[in-house]
N, C-alpha and C positions, 0 to 999 in steps of 0.2 A: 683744216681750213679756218681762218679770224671769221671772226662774227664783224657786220657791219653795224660802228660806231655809230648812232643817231648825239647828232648835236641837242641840247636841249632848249625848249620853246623861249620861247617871249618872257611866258607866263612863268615858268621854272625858274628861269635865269633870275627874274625881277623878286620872287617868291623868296628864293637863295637870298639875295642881295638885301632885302628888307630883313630875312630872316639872322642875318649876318648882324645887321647894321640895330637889329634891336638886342641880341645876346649879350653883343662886347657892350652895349649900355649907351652907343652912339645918339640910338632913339632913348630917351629915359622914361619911365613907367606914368603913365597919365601924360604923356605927350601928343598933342594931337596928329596923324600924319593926313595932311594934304595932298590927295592923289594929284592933282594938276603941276604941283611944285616937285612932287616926286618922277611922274611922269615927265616933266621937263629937263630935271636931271638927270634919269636915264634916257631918255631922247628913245622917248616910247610914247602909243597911244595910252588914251587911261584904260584902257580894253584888259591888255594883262596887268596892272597895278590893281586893278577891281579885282581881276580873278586872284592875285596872288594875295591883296586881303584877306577876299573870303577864305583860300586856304588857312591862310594864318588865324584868321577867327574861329575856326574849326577846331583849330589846337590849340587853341588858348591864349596867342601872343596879342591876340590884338582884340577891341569889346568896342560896341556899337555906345555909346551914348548919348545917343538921342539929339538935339540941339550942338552937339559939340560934333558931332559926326564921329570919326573911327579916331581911338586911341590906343598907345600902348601899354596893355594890361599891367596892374600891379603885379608886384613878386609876393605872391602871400605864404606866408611862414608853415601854416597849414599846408597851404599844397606841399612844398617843399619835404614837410615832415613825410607825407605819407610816401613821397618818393624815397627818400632814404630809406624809410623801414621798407619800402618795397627793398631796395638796391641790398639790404643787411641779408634779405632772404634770397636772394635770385644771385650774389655773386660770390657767397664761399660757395656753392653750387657750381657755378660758372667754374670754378678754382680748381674741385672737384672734377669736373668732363675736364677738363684743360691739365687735370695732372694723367688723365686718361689717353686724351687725346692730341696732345699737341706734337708738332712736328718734331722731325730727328733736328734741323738748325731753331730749334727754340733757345739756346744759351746764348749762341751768338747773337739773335737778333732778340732778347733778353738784355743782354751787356747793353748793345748800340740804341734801347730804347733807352736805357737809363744812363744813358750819358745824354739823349739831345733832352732829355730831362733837367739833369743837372747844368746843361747848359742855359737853357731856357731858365735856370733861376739866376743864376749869372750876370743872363741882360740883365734883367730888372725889367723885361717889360711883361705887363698882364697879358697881352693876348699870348704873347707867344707861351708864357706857363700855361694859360686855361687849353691850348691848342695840343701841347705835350700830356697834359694830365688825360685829356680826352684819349691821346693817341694810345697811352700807356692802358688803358681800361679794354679798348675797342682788340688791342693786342690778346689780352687775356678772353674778351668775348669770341673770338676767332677759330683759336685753339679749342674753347669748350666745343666749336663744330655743330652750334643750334642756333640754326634760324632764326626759331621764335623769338629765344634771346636774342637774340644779338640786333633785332630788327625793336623790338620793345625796347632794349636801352638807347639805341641809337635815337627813339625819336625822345626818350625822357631826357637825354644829355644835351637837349637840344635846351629845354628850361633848366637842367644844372648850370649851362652856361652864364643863362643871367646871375645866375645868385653869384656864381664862381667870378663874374666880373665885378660885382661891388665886394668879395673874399680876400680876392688877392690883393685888393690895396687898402682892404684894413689890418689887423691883428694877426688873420692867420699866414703861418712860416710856411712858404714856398720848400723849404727845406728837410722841417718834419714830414710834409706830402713824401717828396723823394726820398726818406732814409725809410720809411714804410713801405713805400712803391719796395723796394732793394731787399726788405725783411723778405715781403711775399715772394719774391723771384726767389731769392737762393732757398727758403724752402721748397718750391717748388720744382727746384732744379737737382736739389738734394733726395727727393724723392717724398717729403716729409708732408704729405697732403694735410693731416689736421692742424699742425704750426703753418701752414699757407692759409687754411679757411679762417682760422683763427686772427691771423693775422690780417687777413683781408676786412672779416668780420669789425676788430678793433679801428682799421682805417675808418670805416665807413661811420663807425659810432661816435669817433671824434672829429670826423667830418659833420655829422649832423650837427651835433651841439653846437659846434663854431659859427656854421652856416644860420642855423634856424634863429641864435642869439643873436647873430650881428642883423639878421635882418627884424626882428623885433622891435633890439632899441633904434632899427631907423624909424619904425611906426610909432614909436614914444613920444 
């Protein structure tokens, strides 16, 4: 018997939608957001735009200040660092359950994530790589078959996102991401779990640097 789908609130949807529009960098960081100009865009009371703030101030995306009212949080390099060095420990782990436990059609749907990959660098457009890079992780958190993970990175890739949208259209190669994504799969598919952790390991290491440096010299 299907479980019965519940649509989701006001407050969700608007939450989503702000949450959306502050990642890909639509909102820019120290911007002010105007619930009545928001609310009239979404063609909403300011009832759930209030409530989907405070969500968002709860995690971080958005900071009271005072006389200016609600803005959208800086990207601070700090944070960022400590998320990576989380992400260094928590996903050749992930790599590790996931050469344990991943499904018998893991290769093919392996192949077909790295190709809407490789497509996605293609277009040329940022959201659609930050949207694949996402998809390509959340893959691998799946297969490791843990909760806890998979629910902690989901809400930390919610602030990769911001960094990953001022990433992709500086210095860092949408390309080197994908031929790394492609290393850790066929070790993984190979059987070869430490050249997969390893390799997963090295992704995230030369992801930190790129990320934590470009966002630096933008506070220069």
């Amino acid at each position: 018997m299907q479980k019965i789908e519940q649509s989701k609130s006001l407050t969700e949807q608007t939450h989503d939608i702000l949450l959306n529009a502050i990642c890909s960098g639509e909102f820019e960081p120290g911007e002010r957001l105007n619930q009545d100009e928001i609310a009239a865009r979404l063609n909403v009371s300011r009832q759930p735009v209030n409530s989907a703030i405070s969500m968002l101030k709860a995690n971080g995306f958005v900071q009271d200040t005072g006389r200016r009212g609600v803005v959208v949080s800086q990207i601070s390099p700090d944070q960022f660092q400590s998320i990576y060095e989380f992400r260094s420990a928590v996903e050749p782990f992930a790599i590790r359950l996931a050469h344990e436990r991943k499904p018998a059609d893991a290769e093919p749907r392996a192949l077909a994530m790295l190709k809407r990959g490789w497509d996605a660098v293609q277009t040329k457009d940022p959201q659609a790589k930050i949207d694949a890079d996402f998809e390509f992780h959340e893959m691998i958190y799946s297969w490791a078959g843990n909760d806890t993970l998979q629910n902690t990175m989901r809400t930390n890739w919610h602030h990769i996102r911001r960094s990953m949208a001022i990433v992709v259209r500086g210095t860092v190669s949408a390309e080197t991401s994908w031929a790394e994504h492609a290393k850790i799969i066929e070790a993984l598919m190979q059987g070869d779990v430490d050249c997969a952790e390893e390799a997963m390991r090295s992704h995230i290491s030369r992801a930190m640097v790129k990320t934590i440096s470009t966002l630096k010299d933008m506070q220069a």
